[in-house]
C-alpha positions in Angstrom: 29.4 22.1 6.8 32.1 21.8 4.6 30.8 24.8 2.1 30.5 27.2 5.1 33.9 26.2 6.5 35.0 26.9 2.7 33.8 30.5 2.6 34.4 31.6 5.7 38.5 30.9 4.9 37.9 32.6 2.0 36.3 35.5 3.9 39.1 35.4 6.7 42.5 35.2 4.3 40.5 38.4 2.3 39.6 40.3 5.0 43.2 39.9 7.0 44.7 39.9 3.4 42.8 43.9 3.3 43.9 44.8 6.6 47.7 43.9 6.9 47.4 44.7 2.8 49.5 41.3 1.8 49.0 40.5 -1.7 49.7 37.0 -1.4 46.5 36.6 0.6 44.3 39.1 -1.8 45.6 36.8 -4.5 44.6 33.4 -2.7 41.3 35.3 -1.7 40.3 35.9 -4.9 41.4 32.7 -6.4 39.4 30.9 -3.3 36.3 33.1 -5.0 37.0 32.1 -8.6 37.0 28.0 -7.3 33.7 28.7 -5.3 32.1 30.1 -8.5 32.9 27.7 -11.0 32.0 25.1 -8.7 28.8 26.2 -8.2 28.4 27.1 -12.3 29.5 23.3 -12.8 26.5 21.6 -10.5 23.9 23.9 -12.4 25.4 22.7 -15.6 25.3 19.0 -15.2 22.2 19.5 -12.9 20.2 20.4 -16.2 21.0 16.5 -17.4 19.5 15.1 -14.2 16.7 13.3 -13.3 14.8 10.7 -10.8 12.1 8.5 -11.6 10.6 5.5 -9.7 10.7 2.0 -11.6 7.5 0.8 -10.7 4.7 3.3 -10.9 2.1 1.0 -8.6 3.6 -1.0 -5.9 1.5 -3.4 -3.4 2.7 -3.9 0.6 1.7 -5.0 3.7 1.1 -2.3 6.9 3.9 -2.5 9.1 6.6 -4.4 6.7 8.9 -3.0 5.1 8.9 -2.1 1.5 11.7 -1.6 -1.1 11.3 0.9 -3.5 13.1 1.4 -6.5 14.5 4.6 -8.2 16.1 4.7 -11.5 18.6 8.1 -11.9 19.4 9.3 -14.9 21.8 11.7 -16.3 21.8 12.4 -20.1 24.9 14.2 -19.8 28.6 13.2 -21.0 30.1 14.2 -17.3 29.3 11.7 -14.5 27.5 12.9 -11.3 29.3 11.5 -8.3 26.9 12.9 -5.8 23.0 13.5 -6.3 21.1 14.5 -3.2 16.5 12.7 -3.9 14.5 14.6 -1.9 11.5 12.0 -1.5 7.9 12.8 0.0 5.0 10.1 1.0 1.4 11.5 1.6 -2.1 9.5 2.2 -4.4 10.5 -0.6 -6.8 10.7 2.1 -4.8 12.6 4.7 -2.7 15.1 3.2 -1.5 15.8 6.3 -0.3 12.5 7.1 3.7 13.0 5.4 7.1 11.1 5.3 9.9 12.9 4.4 13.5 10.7 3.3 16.0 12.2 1.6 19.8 9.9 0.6 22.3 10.7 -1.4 23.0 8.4 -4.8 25.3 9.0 -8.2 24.6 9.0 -12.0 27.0 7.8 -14.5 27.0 9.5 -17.8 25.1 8.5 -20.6 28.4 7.0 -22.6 28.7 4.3 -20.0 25.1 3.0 -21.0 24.4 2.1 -17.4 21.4 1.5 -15.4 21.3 3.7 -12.2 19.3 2.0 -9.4 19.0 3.3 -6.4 17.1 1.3 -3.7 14.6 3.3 -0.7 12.7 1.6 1.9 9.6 2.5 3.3 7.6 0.8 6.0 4.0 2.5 6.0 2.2 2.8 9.4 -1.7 3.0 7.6 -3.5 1.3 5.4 -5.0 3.4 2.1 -2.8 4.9 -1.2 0.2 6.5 -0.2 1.7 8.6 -3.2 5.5 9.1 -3.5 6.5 11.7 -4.9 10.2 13.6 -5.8 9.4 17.0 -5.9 13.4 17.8 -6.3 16.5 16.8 -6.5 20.2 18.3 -5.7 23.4 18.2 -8.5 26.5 18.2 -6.3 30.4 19.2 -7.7 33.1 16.5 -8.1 33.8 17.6 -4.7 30.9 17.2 -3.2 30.5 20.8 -1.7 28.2 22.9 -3.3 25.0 22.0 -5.7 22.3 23.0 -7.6 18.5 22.3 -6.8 16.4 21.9 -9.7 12.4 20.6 -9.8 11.6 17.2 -11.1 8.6 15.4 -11.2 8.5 11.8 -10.4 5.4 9.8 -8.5 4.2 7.0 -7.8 1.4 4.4 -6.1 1.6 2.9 -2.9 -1.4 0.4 -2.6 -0.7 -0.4 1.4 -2.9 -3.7 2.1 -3.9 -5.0 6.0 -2.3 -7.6 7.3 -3.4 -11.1 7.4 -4.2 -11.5 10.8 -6.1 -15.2 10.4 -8.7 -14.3 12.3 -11.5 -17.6 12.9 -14.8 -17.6 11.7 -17.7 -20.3 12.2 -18.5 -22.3 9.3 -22.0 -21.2 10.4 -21.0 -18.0 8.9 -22.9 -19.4 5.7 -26.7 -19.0 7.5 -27.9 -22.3 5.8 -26.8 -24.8 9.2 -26.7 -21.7 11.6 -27.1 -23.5 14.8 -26.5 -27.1 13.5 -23.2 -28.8 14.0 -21.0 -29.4 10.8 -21.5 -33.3 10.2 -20.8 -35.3 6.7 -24.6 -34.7 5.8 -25.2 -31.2 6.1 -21.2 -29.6 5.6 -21.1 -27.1 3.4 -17.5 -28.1 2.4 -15.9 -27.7 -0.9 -16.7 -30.6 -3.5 -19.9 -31.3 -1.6 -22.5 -30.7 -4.6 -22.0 -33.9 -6.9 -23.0 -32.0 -9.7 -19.3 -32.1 -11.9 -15.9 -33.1 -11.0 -14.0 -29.8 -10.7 -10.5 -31.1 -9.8 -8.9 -33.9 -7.9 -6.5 -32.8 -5.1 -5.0 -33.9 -2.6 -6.3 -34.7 1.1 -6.6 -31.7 3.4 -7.7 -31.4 7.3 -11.3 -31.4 6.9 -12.3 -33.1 3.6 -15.6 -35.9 3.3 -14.5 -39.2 3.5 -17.3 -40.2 1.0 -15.2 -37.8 -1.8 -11.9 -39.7 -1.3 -11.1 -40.8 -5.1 -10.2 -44.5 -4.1 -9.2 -45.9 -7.1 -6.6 -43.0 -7.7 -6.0 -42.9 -3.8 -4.8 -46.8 -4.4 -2.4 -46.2 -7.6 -0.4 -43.5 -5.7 0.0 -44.3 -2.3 -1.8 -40.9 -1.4 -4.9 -39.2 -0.4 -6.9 -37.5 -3.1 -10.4 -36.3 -3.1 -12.7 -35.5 -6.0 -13.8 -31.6 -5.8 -17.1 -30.8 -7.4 -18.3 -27.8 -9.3 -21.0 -26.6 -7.2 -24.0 -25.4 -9.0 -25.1 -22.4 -6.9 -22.1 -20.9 -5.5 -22.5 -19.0 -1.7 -23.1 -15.4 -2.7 -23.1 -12.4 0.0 -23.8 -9.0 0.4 -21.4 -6.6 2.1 -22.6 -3.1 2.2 -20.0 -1.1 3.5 -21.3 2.0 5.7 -19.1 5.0 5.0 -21.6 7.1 6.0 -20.1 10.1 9.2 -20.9 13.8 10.4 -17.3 14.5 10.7 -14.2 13.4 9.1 -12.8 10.7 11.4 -9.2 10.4 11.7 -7.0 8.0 10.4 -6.9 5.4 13.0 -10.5 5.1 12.3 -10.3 4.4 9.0 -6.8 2.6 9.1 -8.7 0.3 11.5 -12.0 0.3 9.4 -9.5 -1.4 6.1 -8.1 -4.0 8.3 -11.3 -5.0 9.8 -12.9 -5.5 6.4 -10.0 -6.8 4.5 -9.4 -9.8 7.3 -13.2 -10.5 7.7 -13.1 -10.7 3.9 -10.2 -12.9 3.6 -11.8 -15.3 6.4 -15.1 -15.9 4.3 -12.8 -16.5 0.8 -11.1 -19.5 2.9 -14.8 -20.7 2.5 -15.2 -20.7 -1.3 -17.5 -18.0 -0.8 -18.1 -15.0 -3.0 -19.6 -11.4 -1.5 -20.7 -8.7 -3.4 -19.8 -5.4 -1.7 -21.6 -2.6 -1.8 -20.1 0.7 -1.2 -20.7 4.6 -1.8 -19.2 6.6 -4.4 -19.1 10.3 -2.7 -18.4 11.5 -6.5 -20.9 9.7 -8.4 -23.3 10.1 -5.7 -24.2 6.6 -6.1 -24.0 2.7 -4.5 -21.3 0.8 -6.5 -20.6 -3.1 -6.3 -17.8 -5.5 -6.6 -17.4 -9.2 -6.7 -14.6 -10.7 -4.5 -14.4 -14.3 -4.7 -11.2 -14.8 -4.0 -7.8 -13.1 -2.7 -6.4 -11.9 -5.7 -10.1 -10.2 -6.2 -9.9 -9.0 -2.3 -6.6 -6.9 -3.4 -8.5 -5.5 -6.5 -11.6 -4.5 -4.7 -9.3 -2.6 -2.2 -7.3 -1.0 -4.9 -10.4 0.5 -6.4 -11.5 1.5 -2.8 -8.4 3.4 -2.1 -9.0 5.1 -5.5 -12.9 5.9 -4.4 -13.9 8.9 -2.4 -15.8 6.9 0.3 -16.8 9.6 3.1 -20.2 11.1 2.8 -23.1 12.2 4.7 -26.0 10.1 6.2 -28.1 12.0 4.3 -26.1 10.8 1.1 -25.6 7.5 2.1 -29.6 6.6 3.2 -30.7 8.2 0.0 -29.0 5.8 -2.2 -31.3 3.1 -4.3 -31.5 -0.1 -2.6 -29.3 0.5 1.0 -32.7 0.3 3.0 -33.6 -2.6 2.2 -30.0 -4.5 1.7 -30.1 -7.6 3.5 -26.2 -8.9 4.8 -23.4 -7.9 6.3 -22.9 -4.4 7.4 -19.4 -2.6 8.6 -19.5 1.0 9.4 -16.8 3.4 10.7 -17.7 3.2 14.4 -16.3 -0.6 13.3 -19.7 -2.1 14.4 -20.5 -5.3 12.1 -23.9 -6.9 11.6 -25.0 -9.6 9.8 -28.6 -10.5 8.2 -29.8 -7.8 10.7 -27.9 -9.2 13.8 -25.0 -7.7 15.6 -21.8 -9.8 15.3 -19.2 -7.4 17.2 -18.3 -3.9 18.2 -14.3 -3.4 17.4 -12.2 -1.0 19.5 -10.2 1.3 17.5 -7.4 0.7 19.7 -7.6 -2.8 20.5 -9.1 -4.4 16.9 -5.8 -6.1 16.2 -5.9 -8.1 19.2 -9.7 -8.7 18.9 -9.2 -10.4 15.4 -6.3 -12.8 16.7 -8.1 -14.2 19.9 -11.9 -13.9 19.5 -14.0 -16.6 17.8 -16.6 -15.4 15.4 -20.4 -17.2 15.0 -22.3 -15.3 12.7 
């Protein structure tokens, strides 16, 4: 606003200073010019020491929370840049069309003050999957903040959005081995259960076998702690993940398809348990497998999913070695889960969320 309201006085005082042929407003006309000009010579000048880059190239966050993202500006120059205008762009690898625009203002000091420039954006991502930042340009403003220069830069980075914990409840039956028997001292399936070697002594949580209280220790502290075992066969599972569709489904589908998994996943860590998922690689044309045994592997496993061309054809998907005749759990994009060949539940797309907070799974 204020560089249009700037050359239209200069347009009015040289036009009226034409007509009624004064001089004096020729003179300022001209001179108005002249300012305009070497205003708009200075932001291409310093704009050619500017730059935007993000501090951290791969960031981790939640769905839904917000995120704060850092941006380091730079300016190599010996002037200062009081006013820098980051143009900042968000896309899902996956859905291209799927964009978030921001764009804020920020300055650079000059290279001689040997300061860090940190500028803070935040960002509250409404799917789960990569979302790639990126700062396709940015805009050099004059000491008076009126005109600039645009010039490209090329700065991105790595959103890795994880699902939610939504601490969903699972049967302790989930394992198969008691299916259908209640959890007593003899047949739980707790941690430290296998007396095979002492893993750890802790202390005393909700649920723990009397018979592995550590009494001795127990009696020299004035606390509760129970002797953990090393089991010697550790609960494996297969997840084979069915990414299999005719048509691209949208992004509530899939958005809805991450949390399911990731929260069902999470659920069967709580019981020391380890799953080996199985899932298509569209690229390699092939089943690939990862271990998750616990969270810290759960976010791993995800961020190589988001970095995975999943989609594929039936076709594709039934022709890979061993998917036939998998035996386990099975999630598919409809967000229909099986287990061992029986059907544990059918997710709504629209109402999953709830569905994982209120319903009580028995595998």
């Amino acid at each position: 606003m204020k560089k249009l309201t700037l050359v239209l006085i200069v347009f009015v005082m040289w036009y009226f200073g034409g007509m009624f042929r004064q001089p004096l407003l020729m003179a300022a006309a001209l001179g108005g010019i002249v300012v305009i000009t070497a205003m708009i010579i200075f932001s291409a000048v310093i704009s050619r020491k500017a730059g935007a880059d993000f501090r951290i190239k791969n960031i981790v966050c939640r769905k839904g929370y917000e995120k704060s993202v850092e941006i380091l500006t730079s300016n190599k120059g010996i002037l200062p840049i009081n006013k820098m205008k980051l143009s900042v762009n968000a896309a899902y690898s996956s859905y291209p069309g799927v964009r978030l625009k921001k764009k804020f203002y920020c300055a650079a000091a000059s290279k001689k003050h040997n300061k860090e420039n940190l500028t803070r954006m935040y960002i509250t991502p409404p799917y789960c999957g990569r979302l790639r930042l990126s700062i396709p340009r940015i805009s050099v403003f004059d000491w008076l903040g009126i005109f600039s220069f645009r010039r490209k830069n090329n700065a991105l980075s790595e959103v890795y959005v994880f699902p939610p914990d939504r601490n969903i409840k699972l049967s302790k039956t989930v394992f198969g081995a008691y299916e259908g028997d209640p959890v007593t001292e003899e047949n739980s399936d707790l941690a430290g259960e296998d007396h095979s070697e002492i893993k750890q002594i802790r202390e005393y949580r909700p649920g723990d076998l009397y018979k592995h209280i550590h009494r001795n220790y127990s009696a020299r502290t004035d606390s509760v702690w129970i002797k953990e075992f090393k089991k010697e066969n550790d609960l494996v599972f297969d997840f084979l993940l069915d990414t299999s569709c005719d048509t691209k489904p949208d992004i509530d589908s899939i958005d809805a398809f991450y949390d399911i998994l990731y929260n069902i996943s999470s659920a069967l860590t709580d019981f020391n348990a380890r799953m080996r998922m199985h899932y298509y690689n569209n690229e390699k044309k092939l089943l690939e497998s990862f271990t998750v045994s616990d969270k810290e592997s759960l976010g791993e496993f995800f961020i190589k999913l988001y970095d995975t061309e999943l989609l594929c054809s039936a076709q594709d998907f039934r022709a890979a070695p061993a998917v036939l005749s998998m035996r386990g759990m099975v999630l598919d994009l409809s967000l229909r889960w099986g287990s061992y060949g029986k059907k544990v539940y059918t997710f709504s797309k629209q109402g999953y969320e709830q569905e994982l907070q209120i319903t009580f799974f028995s595998v």
